[in-house]
Each structure stands twice: as C-alpha cells, then as structure tokens.
C-alpha positions as CSV (number, residue, x, y, z in Angstrom):
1,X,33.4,14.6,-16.8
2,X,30.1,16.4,-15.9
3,X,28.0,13.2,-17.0
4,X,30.0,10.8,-15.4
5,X,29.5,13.0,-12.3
6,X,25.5,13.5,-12.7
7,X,25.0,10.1,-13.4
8,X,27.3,9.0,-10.3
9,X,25.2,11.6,-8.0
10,X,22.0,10.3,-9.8
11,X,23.0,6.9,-8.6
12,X,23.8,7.4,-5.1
13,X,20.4,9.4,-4.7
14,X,18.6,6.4,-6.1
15,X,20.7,3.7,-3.9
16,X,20.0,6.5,-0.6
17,X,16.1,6.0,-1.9
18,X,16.4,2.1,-2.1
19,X,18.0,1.9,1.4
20,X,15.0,3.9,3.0
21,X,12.8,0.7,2.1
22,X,14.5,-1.3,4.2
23,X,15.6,1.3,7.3
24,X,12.2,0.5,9.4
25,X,11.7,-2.9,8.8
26,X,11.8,-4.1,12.1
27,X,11.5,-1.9,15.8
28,X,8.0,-0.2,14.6
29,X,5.1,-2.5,15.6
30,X,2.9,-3.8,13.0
31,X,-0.6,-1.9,12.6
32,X,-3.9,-2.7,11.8
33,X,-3.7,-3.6,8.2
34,X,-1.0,-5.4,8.4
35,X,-2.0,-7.1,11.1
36,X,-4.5,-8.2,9.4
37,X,-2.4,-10.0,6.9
38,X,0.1,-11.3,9.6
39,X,-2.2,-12.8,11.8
40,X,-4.8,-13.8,9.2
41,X,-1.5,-15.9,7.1
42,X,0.0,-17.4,9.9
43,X,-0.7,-20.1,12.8
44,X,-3.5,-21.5,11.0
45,X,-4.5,-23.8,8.2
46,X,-5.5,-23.2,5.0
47,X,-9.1,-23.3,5.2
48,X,-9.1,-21.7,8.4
49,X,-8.1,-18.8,7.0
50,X,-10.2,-19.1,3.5
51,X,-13.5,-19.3,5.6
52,X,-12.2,-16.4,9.0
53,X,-10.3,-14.0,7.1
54,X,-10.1,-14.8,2.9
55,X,-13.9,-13.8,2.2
56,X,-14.2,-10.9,4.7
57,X,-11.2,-9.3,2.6
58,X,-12.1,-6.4,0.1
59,X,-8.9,-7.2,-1.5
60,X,-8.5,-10.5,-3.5
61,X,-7.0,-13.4,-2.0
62,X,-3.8,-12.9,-4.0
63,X,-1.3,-11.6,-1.3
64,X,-2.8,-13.5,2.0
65,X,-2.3,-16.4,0.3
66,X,0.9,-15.2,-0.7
67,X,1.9,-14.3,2.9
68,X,0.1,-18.0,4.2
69,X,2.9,-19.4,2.2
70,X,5.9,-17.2,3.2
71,X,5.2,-17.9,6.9
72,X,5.2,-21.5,6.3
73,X,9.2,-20.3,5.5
74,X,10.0,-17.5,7.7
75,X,9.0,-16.4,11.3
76,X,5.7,-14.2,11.3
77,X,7.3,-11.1,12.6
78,X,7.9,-7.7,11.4
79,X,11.0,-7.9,9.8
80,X,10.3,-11.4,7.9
81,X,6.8,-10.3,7.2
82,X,7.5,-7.2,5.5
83,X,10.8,-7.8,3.7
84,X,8.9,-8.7,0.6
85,X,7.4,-5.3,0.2
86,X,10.9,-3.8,0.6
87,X,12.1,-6.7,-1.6
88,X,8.9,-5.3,-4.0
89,X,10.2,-1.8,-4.3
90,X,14.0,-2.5,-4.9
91,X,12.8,-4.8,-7.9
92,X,11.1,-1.8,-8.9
93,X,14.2,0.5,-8.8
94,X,16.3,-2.4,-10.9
95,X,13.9,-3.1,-13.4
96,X,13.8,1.0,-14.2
97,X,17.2,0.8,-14.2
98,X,18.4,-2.1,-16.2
99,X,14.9,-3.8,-17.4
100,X,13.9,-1.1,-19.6
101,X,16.9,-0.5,-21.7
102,X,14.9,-0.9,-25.1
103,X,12.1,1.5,-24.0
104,X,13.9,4.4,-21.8
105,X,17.1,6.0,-22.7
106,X,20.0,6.4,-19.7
107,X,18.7,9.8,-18.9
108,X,15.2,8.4,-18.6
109,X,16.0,5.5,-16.3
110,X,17.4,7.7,-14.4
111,X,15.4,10.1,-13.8
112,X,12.2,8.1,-13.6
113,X,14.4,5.8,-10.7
114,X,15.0,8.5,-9.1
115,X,11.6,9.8,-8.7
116,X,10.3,6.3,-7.7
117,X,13.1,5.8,-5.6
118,X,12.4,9.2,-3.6
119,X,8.3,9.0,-3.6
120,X,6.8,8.7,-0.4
121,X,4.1,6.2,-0.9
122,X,6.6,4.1,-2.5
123,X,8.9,4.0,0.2
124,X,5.9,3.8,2.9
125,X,4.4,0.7,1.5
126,X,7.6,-0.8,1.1
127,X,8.0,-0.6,4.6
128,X,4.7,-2.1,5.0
129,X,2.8,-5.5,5.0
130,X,0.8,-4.5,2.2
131,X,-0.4,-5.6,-1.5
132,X,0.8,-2.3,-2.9
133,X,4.7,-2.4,-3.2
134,X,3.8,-5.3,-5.4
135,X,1.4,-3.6,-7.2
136,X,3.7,-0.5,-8.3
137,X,6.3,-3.2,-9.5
138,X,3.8,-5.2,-11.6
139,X,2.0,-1.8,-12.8
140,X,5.4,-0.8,-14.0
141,X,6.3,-3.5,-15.9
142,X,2.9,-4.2,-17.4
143,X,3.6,-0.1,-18.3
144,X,6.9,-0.5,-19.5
145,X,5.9,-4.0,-21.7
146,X,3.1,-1.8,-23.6
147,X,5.4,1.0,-24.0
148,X,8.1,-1.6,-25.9
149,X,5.1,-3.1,-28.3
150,X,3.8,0.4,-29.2
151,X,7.7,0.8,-30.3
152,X,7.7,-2.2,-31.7
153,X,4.8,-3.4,-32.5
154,X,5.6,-6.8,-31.5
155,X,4.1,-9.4,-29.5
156,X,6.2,-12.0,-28.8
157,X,6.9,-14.4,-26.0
158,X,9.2,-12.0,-23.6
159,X,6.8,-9.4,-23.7
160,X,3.8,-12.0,-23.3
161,X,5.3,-13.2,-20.3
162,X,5.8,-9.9,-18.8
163,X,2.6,-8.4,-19.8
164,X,0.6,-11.2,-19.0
165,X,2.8,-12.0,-15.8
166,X,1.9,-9.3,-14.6
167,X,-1.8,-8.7,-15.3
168,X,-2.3,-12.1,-13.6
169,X,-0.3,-10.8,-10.6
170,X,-2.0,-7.3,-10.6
171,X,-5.5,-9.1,-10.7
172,X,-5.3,-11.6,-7.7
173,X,-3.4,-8.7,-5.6
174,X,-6.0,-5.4,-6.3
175,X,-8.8,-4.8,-7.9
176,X,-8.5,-1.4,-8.7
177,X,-5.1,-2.7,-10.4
178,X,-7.3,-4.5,-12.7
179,X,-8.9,-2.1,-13.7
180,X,-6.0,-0.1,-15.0
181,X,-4.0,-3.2,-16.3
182,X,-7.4,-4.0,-18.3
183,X,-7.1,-0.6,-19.6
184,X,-3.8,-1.1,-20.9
185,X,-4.6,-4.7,-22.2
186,X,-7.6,-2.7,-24.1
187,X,-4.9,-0.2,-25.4
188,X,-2.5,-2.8,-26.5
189,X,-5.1,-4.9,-28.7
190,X,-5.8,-1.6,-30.5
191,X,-1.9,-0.4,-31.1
192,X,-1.9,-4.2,-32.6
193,X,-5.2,-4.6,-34.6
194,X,-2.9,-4.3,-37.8
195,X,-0.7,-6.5,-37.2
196,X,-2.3,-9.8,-37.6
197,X,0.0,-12.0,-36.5
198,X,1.0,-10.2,-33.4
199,X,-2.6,-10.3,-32.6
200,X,-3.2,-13.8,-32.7
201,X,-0.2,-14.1,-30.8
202,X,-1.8,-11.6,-27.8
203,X,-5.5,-13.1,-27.9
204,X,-3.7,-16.7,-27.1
205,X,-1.9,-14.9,-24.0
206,X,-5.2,-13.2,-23.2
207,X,-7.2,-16.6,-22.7
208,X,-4.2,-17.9,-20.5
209,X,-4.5,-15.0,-18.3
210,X,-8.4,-15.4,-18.4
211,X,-7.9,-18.9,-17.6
212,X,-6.0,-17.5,-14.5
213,X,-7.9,-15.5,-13.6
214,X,-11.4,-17.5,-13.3
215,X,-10.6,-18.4,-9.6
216,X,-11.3,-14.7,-8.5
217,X,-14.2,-14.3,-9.9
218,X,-15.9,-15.3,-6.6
219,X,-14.3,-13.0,-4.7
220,X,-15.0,-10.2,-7.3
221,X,-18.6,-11.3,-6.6
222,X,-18.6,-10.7,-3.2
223,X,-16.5,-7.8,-3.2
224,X,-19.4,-6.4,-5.4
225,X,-22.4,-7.7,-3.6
226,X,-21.2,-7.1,-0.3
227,X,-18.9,-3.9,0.2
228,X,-21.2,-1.5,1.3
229,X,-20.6,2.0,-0.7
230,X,-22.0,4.5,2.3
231,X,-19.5,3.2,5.5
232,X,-16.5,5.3,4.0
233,X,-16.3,9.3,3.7
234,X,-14.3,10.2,0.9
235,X,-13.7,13.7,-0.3
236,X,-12.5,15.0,-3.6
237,X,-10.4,17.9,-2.1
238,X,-8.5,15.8,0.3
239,X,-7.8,13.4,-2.5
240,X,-6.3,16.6,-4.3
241,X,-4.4,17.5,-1.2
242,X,-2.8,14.0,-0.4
243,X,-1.8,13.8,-4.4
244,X,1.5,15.6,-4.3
245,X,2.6,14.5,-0.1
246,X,2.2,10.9,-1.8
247,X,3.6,10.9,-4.9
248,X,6.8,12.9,-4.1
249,X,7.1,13.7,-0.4
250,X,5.6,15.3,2.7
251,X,6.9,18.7,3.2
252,X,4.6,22.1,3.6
253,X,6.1,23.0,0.2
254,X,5.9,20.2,-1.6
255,X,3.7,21.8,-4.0
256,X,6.0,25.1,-4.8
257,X,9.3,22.7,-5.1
258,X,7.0,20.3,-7.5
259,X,6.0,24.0,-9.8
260,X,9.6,24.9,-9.4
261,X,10.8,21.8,-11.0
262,X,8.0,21.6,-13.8
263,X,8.3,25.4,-14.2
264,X,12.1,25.0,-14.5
265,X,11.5,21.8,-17.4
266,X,8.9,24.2,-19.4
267,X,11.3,26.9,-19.6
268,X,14.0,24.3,-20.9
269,X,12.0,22.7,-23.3
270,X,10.7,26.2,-25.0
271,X,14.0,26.9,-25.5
272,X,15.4,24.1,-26.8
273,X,13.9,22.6,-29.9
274,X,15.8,19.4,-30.0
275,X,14.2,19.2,-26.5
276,X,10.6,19.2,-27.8
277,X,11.3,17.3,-30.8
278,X,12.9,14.6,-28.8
279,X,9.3,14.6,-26.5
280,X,7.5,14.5,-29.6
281,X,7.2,10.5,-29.9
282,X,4.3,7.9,-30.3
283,X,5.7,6.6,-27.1
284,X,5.6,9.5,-25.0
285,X,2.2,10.0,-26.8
286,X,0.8,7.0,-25.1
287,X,2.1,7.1,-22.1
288,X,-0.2,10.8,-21.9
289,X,-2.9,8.6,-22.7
290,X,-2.7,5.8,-20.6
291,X,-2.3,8.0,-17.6
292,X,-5.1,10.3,-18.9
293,X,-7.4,8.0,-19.6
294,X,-6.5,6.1,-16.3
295,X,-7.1,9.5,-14.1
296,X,-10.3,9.7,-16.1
297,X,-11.4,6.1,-15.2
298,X,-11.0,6.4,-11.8
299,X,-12.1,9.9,-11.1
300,X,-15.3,8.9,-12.9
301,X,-15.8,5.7,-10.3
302,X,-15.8,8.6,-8.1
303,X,-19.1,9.7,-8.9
304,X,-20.2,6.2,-8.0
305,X,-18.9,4.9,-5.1
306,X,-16.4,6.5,-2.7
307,X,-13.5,5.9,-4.0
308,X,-11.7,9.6,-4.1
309,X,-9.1,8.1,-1.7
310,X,-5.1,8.3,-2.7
311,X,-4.9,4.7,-2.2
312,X,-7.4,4.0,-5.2
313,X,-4.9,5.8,-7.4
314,X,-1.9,4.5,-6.1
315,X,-2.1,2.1,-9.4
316,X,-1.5,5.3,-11.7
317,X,1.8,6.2,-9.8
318,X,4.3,4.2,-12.0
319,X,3.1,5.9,-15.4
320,X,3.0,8.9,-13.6
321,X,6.3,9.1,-12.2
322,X,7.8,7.3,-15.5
323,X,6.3,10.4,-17.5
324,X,7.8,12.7,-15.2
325,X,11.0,10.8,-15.7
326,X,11.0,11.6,-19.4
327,X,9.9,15.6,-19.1
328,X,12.8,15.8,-16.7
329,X,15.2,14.1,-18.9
330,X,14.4,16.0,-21.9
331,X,14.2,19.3,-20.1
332,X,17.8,18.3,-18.3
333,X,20.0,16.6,-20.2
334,X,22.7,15.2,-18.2
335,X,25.3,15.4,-20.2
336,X,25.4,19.0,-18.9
337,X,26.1,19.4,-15.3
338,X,24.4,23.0,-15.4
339,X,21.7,21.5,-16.8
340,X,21.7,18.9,-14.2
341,X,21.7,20.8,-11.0
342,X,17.8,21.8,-10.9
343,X,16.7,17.8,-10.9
344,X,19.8,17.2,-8.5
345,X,18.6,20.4,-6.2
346,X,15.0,18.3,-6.5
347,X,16.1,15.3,-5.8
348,X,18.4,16.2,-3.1
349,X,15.3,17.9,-0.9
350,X,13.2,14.8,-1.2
351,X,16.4,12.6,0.2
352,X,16.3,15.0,3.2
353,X,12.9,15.0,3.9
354,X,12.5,11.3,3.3
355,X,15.1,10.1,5.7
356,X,13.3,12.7,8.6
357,X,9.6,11.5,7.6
358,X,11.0,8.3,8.1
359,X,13.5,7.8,10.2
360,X,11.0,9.1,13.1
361,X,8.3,6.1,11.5
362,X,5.7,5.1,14.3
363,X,2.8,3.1,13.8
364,X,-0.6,2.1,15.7
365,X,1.5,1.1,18.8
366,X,-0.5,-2.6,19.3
367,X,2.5,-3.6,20.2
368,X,3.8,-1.2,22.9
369,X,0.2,-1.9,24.5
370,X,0.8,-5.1,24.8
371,X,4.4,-4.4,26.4
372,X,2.7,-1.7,28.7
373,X,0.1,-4.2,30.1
374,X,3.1,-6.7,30.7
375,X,4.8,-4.3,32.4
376,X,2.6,-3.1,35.0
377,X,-0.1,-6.1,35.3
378,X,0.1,-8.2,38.0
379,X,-1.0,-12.1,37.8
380,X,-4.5,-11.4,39.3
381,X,-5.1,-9.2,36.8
382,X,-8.0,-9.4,34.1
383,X,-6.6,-8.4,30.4
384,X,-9.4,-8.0,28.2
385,X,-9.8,-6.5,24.4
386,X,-12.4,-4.1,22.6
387,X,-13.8,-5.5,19.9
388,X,-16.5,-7.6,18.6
389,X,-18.1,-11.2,18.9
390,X,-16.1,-14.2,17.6
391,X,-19.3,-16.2,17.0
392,X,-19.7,-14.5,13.3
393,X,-16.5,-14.3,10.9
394,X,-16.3,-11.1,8.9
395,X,-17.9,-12.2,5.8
396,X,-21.1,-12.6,8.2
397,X,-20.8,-9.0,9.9
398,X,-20.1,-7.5,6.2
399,X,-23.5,-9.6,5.0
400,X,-25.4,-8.1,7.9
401,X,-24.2,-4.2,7.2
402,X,-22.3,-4.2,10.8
403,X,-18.8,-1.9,10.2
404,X,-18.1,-2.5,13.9
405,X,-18.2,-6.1,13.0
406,X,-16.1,-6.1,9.9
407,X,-13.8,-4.2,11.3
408,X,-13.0,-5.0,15.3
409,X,-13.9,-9.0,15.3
410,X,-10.2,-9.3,14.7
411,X,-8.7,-7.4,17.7
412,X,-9.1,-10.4,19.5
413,X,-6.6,-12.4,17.3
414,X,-4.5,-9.2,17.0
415,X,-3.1,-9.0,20.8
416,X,-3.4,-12.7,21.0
417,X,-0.2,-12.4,18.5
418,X,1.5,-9.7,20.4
419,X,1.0,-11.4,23.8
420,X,2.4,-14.5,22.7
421,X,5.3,-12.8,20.6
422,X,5.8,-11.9,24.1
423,X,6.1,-14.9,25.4
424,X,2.6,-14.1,27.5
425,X,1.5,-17.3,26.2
426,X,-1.3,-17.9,29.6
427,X,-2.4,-14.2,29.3
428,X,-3.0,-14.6,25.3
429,X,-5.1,-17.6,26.2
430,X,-7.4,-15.8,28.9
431,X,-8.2,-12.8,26.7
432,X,-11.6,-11.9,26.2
433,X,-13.6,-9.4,24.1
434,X,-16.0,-7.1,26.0
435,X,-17.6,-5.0,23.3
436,X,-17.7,-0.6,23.6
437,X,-21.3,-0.6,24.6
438,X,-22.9,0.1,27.4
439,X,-24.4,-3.2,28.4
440,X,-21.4,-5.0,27.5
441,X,-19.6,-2.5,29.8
442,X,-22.1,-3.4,32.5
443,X,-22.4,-6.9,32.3
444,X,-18.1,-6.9,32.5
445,X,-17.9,-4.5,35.7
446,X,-20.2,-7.2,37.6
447,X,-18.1,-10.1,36.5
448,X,-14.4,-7.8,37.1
449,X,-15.6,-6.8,41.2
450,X,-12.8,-6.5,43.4
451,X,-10.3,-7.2,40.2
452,X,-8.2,-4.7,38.4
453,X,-9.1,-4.8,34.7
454,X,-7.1,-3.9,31.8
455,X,-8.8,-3.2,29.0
456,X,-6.9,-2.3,25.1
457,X,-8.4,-0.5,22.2
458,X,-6.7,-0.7,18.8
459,X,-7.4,0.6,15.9
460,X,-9.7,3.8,16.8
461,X,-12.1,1.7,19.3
462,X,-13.3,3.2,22.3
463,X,-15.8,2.9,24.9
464,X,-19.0,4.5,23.7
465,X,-19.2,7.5,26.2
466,X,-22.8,6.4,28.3
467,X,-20.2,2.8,28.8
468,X,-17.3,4.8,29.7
469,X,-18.8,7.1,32.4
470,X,-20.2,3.8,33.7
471,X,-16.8,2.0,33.9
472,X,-15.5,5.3,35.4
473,X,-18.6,5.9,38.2
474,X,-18.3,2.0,38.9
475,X,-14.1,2.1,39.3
476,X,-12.5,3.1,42.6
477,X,-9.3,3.5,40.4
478,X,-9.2,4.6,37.1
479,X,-6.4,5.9,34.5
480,X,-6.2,5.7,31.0
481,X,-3.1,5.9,28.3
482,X,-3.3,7.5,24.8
483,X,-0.9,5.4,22.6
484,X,-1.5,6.7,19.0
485,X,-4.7,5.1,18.2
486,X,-4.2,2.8,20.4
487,X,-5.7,2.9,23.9
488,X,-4.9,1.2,27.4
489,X,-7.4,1.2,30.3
490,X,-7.1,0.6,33.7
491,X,-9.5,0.2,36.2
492,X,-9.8,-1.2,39.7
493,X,-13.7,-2.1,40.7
C-alpha cells in the first residue's frame, strides 16, 4: 500500500510539473530572443532569412530553420510558436519515464522525472521560443543511450539511432551541446574499444553523423571568427549563484532545502549498506564522470572566453538531475512511505514555488508597447523605433565589432510584427528607426516639428542621455512609460 501511494503521489507531482510547461504559453508577449526566432522564421523566404538573420545567429541554424518550417504550418504567434518547446519538455518527462526502462529502475525514473519535471530552467525554456527545451531532451537521451552500452556493451541499431539522432540534433541546435555530446561520443568509443565488433558498428554511425554534420561547419566558422569574446561580462560567482535558482527552483532557500535533501540522502545511505552497495555500479560510475568531466570542460572554457553564464551549462542539466535521481532513489526507497516523505516534502516545495514563479510570468512587454501606442496615438501621429540602420544585416555589424548593431537592427522588424498582429497594418508600414544618439535625435526633432512622436525602446535601448535632454529641451510635451525593459516615449515638438 505505501508504494502504490508514493508512486501515485510521485506521479501526480510529475504530471503538476508537465502541466506548468504549457500554463503560459500564450497571454505573455514574446521577448527579445524569441523574437528573434519568430520574426526571423516567418513572412519571409528562405534565403531572405539565410542572408538577414541565419549568419548574424551565434547559435547554428538548426532551430530557425526548424521554426521557418513550422510557420509554414501554424500561425506565427505565441501559442503556435512555442508549443514545440512545451512539446520538447513533456518528451523529456515520457522518455524518463517509460524510455529508460533497461537503464533506470522504477524508483529512478521516478525520481529523476520528478526533478526534471520540477526544475526551473526546464520549465522556463519550455515556455519559451528557444533551442534549449530541445536540447535537454536530446542531451538526455544521448545520456541515457551511453548509459545502456556501458551496461551493455552493445552497439546496435536502436541505440545508433538514438545516440546518433541525437548528436546530429544537439549539433545543428547548440554548440556548446556539441561539445558535451562529443564528450560522450569520446567516452562511448573508449567503454567499446574491446569489443570489436561493436566498434565497427559505432565508427559507421560516427561517419553518418559526420556526414550530417558537414553543413555547419560554416556556421562554426563564423561563429569562431566573428563572435567577439570582450562584448559580454560574465562572472564566476554569479554563475555559482544562478546554479541552484536554475536547476531546481527560485526560492531564497533554495540552497538550505537542496542541503537538507542531500544531507537527508547521506545520512540514509551511511546507514544502509544495501543502499551504498546498490550506488556502487559501473553505471552510476560513469554517469560521475560524464558530469565531472563535463563541468570540468566547460569551467575550463571559462578561462578563455566568457562563458561563466548558466545558459552555457544548461547542457550538463539532464546528467545532473538523472544522477540526483539515483542518489535520491537509493537513499529513499519507495517502497517505504517513511522513507518516502523527505523527497515528497522536496518535491512538494518546488510544485508550490513553481506554480507562483510562474503563474505571475511576464516578459519584455514588446507587445503591451505596441498595444499602449494603439491606444493613445492618434492618426497624425509619428510612431518610430530605437534601433539601428537596416542598410547592413547583422553578420555585417558583427564583422565590423558594432554590439549596437548586432543587437538593435532587428527592433525594426520586431514591432513591425506586433503592429500588424494588431491589425496596425498602415502604422507597421510607416515605422522608422531613429537611432539613441544625439544627432540622430536631432536630425528626427527637425523633421517631427509641430507632430507628436512616439518613440519605443525594447530590449534595454534608450536614448543616450546628451539625445534625451535634447528631445526633452526641444518637446513642449513630454512623458515617458517604463514597461519592463521596454520603453514608450512621448513627445509633442
């Protein structure tokens, strides 16, 4: 009776978990990065978007070509365009569950679902337009398919398909990702290198997935050449902080619930020997070493480049949270209810503070802008947007070392979406960019006299203060609204 009930509380945690993914789909305006992804996959053709928006990415071209398909299906707006990230992160809570039955024992499945199910960056990006809900579900079966030939030592077509499936997928949607599935490919040869027909067997499915691969190799190019290593800021202590919030949930004491929990599983397992026996296995062994050696990696390609940012190590989240998984299980079996309670008590905390964190979800507010503008504008109105030139694409601005560029030549394209989401159709057509500086600033008050001018801001941008006190001196009217990080000025010359 007391497993029947774990396991039946165990579930409904995991199904509350799976439901969070899709419980902001839609309502909560799309942001910048996703944005990007939206409005650079949709309304145009192919090589439109190859030559604007493809090789100005840092990612590889993997998922906005993905997305440049999918709208071709669906409508381009927020519920359509992120249902396949929520879609991403369910697959990932059914493969734990019933795709890893010859690797993970009930308890494990559990357990490890669980924690996935409940992790906050698992549920955020599956509630976003983003590469990395995919990422976790192809990181965890790549994981999961090594795991099964260490047991096994085995190489045979299911497990090539999975295994190599997946490092194709994880190569064409991250680059970090390849690094980390390339790690385990590395591992894999070497749990195989006395087997020689398994090998053979894995070298063939390695030159497919080379062959596959080839394509990117461009894009790795530029992504190497290009990317300049000084525009970002990272810091190793904030990367320390933003560990725990992100890989279990965002709560002041996240970090004494976490030490409880692992504090509680020590205590288990020292006194229980069947419990450390049971822990004692060559595939618990390397799943230590794949996620020490992948920490190592990618600490060390922090001494290089600025890379100490939790969404660099989002890729080392599935073996993470699948080794948790089997501490917990060992440490509390569930055929004991007693046992039981402390992961429950865990478990239970995270669903509480997940469904607060996210049932009040806000993003960058482009949207609400755009409706504010609508709202209050009146036909003789000029609408115009912060941002940057539209005679270079991003590729160009990257090439010439301009972040501004990179960044804000999109905004134009950005509220041309919203506006015409709107059904603002004439107003999306008449928008212009008037860039944050101070001659820009000028040169647009002379052309805006006896108009009143509304001018947005996403994504951070703002008048550089010398333009600003300008616009401000010049106006006979002025007000301005804070939305997020996104801002709305108005001013009558």
């Amino acid at each position: 009776m007391g497993r029947r009930a774990t396991v039946f509380v165990f579930g409904a945690l995991i199904v509350f978990g799976a439901g969070l993914r899709f419980w902001k789909l839609s309502g909560v305006g799309l942001w910048y990065d996703e944005l990007w992804f939206v409005v650079g996959a949709s309304d145009i053709s192919f090589s439109e978007m190859y030559r604007e928006w493809l090789l100005g990415d840092p990612h590889p071209p993997g998922f906005l070509i993905a997305n440049f398909l999918w709208f071709k299906l669906v409508p381009n707006d927020e519920l359509w365009s992120r249902l396949p990230s929520a879609l991403a992160g369910l697959a990932t809570l059914l493969f734990l569950l019933f795709g890893t039955k010859k690797t993970l024992s009930l308890d494990e499945r559990l357990t490890s679902a669980a924690f996935v199910s409940l992790s906050y960056a698992a549920i955020y990006y599956a509630l976003t337009v983003k590469q990395y809900a995919g990422m976790m579900l192809f990181a965890t079966v790549a994981t999961v398919a090594y795991l099964e030939v260490v047991q096994t030592r085995r190489f045979d077509w299911r497990v090539a398909l999975r295994f190599g499936g997946s490092f194709v997928a994880l190569a064409w949607l991250n680059y970090f990702a390849t690094l980390y599935v390339a790690l385990l490919g590395a591992l894999l040869f070497l749990a195989l290198r006395r087997e020689p027909a398994e090998l053979r067997r894995a070298l063939k499915a390695a030159a497919v997935v080379v062959v596959l691969c080839l394509p990117l190799v461009p894009f790795q190019y530029i992504a190497l050449q290009e990317t300049p290593g000084d525009w970002q800021h990272d810091s190793f202590a904030a990367l320390v902080s933003d560990s725990l919030p992100f890989l279990f949930f965002r709560h002041p004491r996240v970090g004494f619930m976490v030490a409880a929990l692992l504090g509680a599983a020590l205590v288990s397992l020292a006194l229980r020997k069947d419990a450390r026996v049971a822990l004692r296995t060559e595939r618990n062994l390397h799943l230590l070493l794949v996620a020490g050696l992948g920490l190592a990696l990618f600490l060390s390609l922090g001494l290089f480049k600025p890379t100490w940012f939790i969404r660099y190590f989002l890729i080392l989240f599935p073996v993470a949270l699948l080794g948790l998984g089997v501490v917990v299980a060992a440490a509390f079996p569930l055929r004991s209810l007693a046992f039981a309670l402390v992961p429950l008590a865990f478990f239970s905390e995270a669903a509480v503070v997940e469904y607060r964190e996210f049932d009040g979800f806000m993003r960058q507010h482009w949207d609400k802008s755009v409706d504010l503008v609508l709202a209050n504008a009146k036909s003789s109105d000029l609408v115009v947007v912060l941002g940057w030139p539209q005679d270079k694409t991003a590729l160009e601005y990257l090439r010439e070392k301009n972040e501004n560029g990179v960044y804000y030549v999109h905004n134009l394209s950005f509220y041309r979406y919203y506006f015409r989401r709107r059904g603002a159709d004439e107003v999306a057509a008449k928008l212009e960019v008037v860039m944050p500086s101070l001659s820009s600033t000028t040169a647009f008050i002379e052309r805006a006299r006896g108009r009143t001018v509304w001018v947005l801001g996403g994504h951070h941008i703002k008048f550089d203060d010398d333009a600003l006190e300008a616009l401000k001196q010049q106006a006979k009217d002025y007000e301005f609204t804070q939305l997020f990080s996104t801002r709305v000025y108005r001013a009558t010359f």
